[in-house]
C-alpha positions in Angstrom: -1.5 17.8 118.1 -2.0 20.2 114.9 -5.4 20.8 114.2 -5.0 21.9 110.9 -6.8 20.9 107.6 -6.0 21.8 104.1 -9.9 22.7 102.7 -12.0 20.0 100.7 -11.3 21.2 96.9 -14.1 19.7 94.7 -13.0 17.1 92.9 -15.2 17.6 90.5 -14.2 21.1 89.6 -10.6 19.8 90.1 -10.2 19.2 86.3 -8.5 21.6 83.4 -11.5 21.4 81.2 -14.1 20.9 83.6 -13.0 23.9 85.9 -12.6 25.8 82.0 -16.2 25.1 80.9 -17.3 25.9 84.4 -15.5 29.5 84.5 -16.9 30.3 81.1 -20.0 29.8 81.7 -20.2 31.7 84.8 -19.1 34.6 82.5 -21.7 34.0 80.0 -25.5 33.8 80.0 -25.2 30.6 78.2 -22.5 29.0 75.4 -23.6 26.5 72.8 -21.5 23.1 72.2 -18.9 24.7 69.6 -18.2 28.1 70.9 -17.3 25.6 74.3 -14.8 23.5 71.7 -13.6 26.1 70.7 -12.3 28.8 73.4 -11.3 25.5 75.6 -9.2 23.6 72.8 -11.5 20.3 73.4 -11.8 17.6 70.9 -15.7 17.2 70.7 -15.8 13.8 72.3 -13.6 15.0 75.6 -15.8 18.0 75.8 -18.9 16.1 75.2 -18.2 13.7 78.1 -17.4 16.4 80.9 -20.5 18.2 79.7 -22.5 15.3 80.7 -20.2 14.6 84.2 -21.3 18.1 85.1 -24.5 17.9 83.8 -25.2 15.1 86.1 -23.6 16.7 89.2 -26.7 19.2 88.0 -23.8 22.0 87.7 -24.9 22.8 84.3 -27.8 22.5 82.3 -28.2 21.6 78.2 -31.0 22.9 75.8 -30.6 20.9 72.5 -32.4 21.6 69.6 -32.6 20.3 66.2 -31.6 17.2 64.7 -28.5 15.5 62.5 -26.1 18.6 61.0 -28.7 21.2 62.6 -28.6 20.1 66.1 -27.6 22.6 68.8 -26.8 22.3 72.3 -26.4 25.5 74.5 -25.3 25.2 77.9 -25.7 27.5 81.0 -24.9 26.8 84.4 -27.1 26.0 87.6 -27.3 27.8 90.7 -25.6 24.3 92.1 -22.8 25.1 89.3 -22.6 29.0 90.4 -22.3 28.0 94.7 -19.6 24.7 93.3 -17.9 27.2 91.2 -17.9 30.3 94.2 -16.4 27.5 97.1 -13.8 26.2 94.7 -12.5 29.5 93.8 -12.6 30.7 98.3 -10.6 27.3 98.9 -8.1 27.8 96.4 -7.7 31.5 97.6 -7.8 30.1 101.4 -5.4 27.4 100.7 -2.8 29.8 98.8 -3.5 33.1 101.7 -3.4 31.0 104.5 -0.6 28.6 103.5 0.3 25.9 106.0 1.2 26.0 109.7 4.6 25.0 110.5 4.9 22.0 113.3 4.6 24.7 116.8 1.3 25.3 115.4 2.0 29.0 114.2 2.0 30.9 110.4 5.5 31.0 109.1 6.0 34.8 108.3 5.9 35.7 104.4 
């Protein structure tokens, strides 16, 4: 009996503008709402939504400021965000290096 398993790819993170908000931020010190809208193509409402799905997995944190037409929010991500984001990225790489083990058990040859 094979004993192999594909690894756990979060879910979470497993989204085009999720995993593109995430990635951005772990480039930047922080990002506020529009720059995000901007460099990930997202309508304000989708981008406002996974802001707050990730914000309550506590992978990023918002600063808002202001009020009406002056209100700012800047985001940054967490150290939960950063660890999500680093064991995403090693299961991807593991899943594509390491491929799949053909019925006998062993690596097929590339």
């Amino acid at each position: 009996m094979n004993t192999f398993k594909f690894p756990v790819i979060n879910p979470l993170l497993h989204n085009e503008l999720r995993l593109k908000i995430m990635v951005a931020l772990d480039s930047l010190e922080s990002a506020n709402f529009m720059y995000l809208c901007d460099i990930t193509g997202a309508t304000r409402g989708n981008l406002s939504v996974q802001i707050k799905t990730l914000q309550e997995a506590d992978y990023l944190h918002v600063d808002k400021s202001g009020s009406g037409s002056t209100a700012r929010s800047v985001c940054r991500i967490t150290r939960k965000g950063m660890e999500a984001l680093q064991a995403y990225e090693q299961g991807l790489r593991r899943l594509f290096q390491e491929g799949v083990p053909d019925m006998e058990g062993g690596r097929k040859a590339g």
